[in-house]
N, C-alpha and C positions, 0 to 999 in steps of 0.2 A: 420376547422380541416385540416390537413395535415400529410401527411406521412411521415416516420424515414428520407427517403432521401430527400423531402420537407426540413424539419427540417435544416439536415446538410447544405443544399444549402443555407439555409437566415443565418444559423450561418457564413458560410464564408463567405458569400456578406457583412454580418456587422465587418468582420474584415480587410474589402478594404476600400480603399479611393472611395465614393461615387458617381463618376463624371467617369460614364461607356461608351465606345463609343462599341454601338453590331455593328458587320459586320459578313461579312461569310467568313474570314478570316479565318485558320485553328488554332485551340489552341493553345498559346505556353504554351507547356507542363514546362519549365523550369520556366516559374512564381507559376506556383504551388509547383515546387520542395523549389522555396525562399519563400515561406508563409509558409512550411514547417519547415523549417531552421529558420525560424524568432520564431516560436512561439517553438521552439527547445531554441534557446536562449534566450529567457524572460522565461524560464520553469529553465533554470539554473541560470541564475541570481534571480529568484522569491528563489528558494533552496541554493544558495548561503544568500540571506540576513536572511532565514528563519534561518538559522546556523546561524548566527552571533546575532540575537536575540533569541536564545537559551541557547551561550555561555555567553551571557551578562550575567543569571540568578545569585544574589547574595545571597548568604546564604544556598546553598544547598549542603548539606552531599552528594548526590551523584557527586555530579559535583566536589567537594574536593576532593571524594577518587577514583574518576577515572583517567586514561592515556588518554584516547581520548572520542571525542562525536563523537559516530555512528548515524550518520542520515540518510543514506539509500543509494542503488547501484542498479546497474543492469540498465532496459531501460526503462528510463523517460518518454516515450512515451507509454508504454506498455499499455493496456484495464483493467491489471489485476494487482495490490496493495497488498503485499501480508506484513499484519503485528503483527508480533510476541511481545513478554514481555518486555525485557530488553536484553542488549547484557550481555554475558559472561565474561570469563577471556581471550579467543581466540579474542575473537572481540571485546573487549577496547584495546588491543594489537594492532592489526589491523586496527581499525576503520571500520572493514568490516563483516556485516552481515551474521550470521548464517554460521557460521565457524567449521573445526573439523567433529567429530563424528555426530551433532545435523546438521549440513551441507549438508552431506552425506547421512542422511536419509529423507532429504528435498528434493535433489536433485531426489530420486528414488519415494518418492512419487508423484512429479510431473510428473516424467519420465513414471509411471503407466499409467497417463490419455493424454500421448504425446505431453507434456509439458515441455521443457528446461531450469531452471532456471532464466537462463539469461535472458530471451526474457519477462523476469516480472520483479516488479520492488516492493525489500524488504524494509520493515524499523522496525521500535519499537515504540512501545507504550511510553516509558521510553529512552532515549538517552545515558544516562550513566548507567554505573554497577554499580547495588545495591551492597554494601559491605556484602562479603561473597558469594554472588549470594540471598540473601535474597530475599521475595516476596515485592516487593512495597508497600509501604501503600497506603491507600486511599486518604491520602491530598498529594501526591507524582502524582498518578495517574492521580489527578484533575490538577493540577498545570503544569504538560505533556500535556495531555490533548487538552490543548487551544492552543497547537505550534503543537498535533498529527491533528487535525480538520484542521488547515490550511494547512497543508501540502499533505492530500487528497485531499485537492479542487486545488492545487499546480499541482498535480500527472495528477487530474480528469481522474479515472478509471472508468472502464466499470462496475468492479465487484471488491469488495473489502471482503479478505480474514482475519478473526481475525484470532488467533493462540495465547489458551491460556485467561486464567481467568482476568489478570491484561489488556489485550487488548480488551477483550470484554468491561470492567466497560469505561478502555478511550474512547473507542467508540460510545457506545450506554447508559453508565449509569447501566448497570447492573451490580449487584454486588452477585447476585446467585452462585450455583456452577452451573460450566459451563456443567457438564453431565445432567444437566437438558435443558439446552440452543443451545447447539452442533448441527447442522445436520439440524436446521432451517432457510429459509431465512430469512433476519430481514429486513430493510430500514431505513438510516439514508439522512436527510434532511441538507446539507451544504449551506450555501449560495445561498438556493432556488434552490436548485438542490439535485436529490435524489438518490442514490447510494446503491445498494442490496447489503448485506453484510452474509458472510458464516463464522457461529462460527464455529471452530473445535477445538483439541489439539495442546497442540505445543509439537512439535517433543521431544525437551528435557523429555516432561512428558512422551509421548512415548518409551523414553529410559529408562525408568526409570519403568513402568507400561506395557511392548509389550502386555499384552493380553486385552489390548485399540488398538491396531492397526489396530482392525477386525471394528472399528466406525469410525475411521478416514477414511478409505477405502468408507467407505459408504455416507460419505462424500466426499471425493474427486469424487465420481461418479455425486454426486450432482449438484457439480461444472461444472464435466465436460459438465451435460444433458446443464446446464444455459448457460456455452458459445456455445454451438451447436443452443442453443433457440435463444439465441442473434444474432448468425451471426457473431460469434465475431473472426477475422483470431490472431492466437498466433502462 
């Protein structure tokens, strides 16, 4: 057995070249800053190819009736993954996540628990806009799904945020109503690595439903206890 900083310390030694000379030489700090940088860029090229077999998909009504594939923004790096339904008519415009009025009240819930948007890193369960803003179907969901899964273990977050009925079922397989699921933590097993996962609503249904805002809230406090638990700096 060993401890969380244990852990981290054989994870970076297995990502060096093998062949270590110890002295009592003083660190150099700037080899850590390029294994930083390095695994920065295999994170964008891993997201880059992850796009490009996305767009590949052939036959699919939402990929026809959309302007762009939204596949996610913000900081790559982040602990915290934060992923919503489908984009809008704002963000197939843009290519950019949670845009507008559903934006805006994203931004203030995070702002609640002393959290900045940016310093997390958004995506969608669905890549393209359902025509009309429709709710996804389920072989829609599934067929997302296997490109949403990869791109978590892509992210490799601390703590991963659904938002939203159609991003729960990608995630976890549930297909309940999600006021039955909301406000609990779940666990989803990626590639032998296990990632807690926080159902809530997504903002949109908030806009739509405000005297739901009073459970999101109780939620987001949730979140906040679990990165305080973690140890986790945002």
């Amino acid at each position: 057995m060993i401890n969380q900083k244990g852990k981290l310390d054989v994870e970076l030694i297995n990502t060096i070249e093998p062949n270590f000379i110890f002295n009592d030489k003083p660190i150099n700090r700037f080899n850590t800053l390029e294994i930083n940088n390095n695994n920065q860029v295999e994170k964008t090229e891993l997201l880059k190819e992850l796009k490009k077999r996305i767009n590949s998909i052939e036959n699919c009504n939402l990929k026809e009736n959309s302007q762009n594939l939204v596949l996610g923004d913000g900081n790559i790096n982040s602990p915290i993954m934060l992923i919503g339904e489908a984009p809008g008519a704002e963000e197939d415009k843009s290519g950019i996540t949670f845009k507008g009025e559903v934006g805006e009240l994203l931004n203030k819930m995070f702002l609640a628990i002393g959290i900045k948007r940016q310093n997390i890193y958004s995506s969608y369960a669905i890549n393209f806009r359902p025509p009309e803003d429709r709710k996804p179907t389920s072989i829609e969901i599934k067929r997302y799904s296997i490109f949403l899964k990869e791109h978590i273990s892509v992210i490799n977050p601390k703590i991963v945020i659904v938002m939203g009925s159609s991003a729960m079922e990608a995630v976890t397989g549930i297909n309940t109503k999600i006021s039955s699921e909301r406000g609990k933590w779940k666990e989803v097993i990626l590639k032998n690595k296990t990632y807690p996962i926080m159902i809530t609503f997504n903002p949109s249904y908030l806009i739509r439903f405000p005297e739901n805002k009073k459970y999101s809230w109780e939620d987001l406090k949730r979140i906040k206890q679990k990165i305080q638990d973690l140890k986790i700096k945002i």
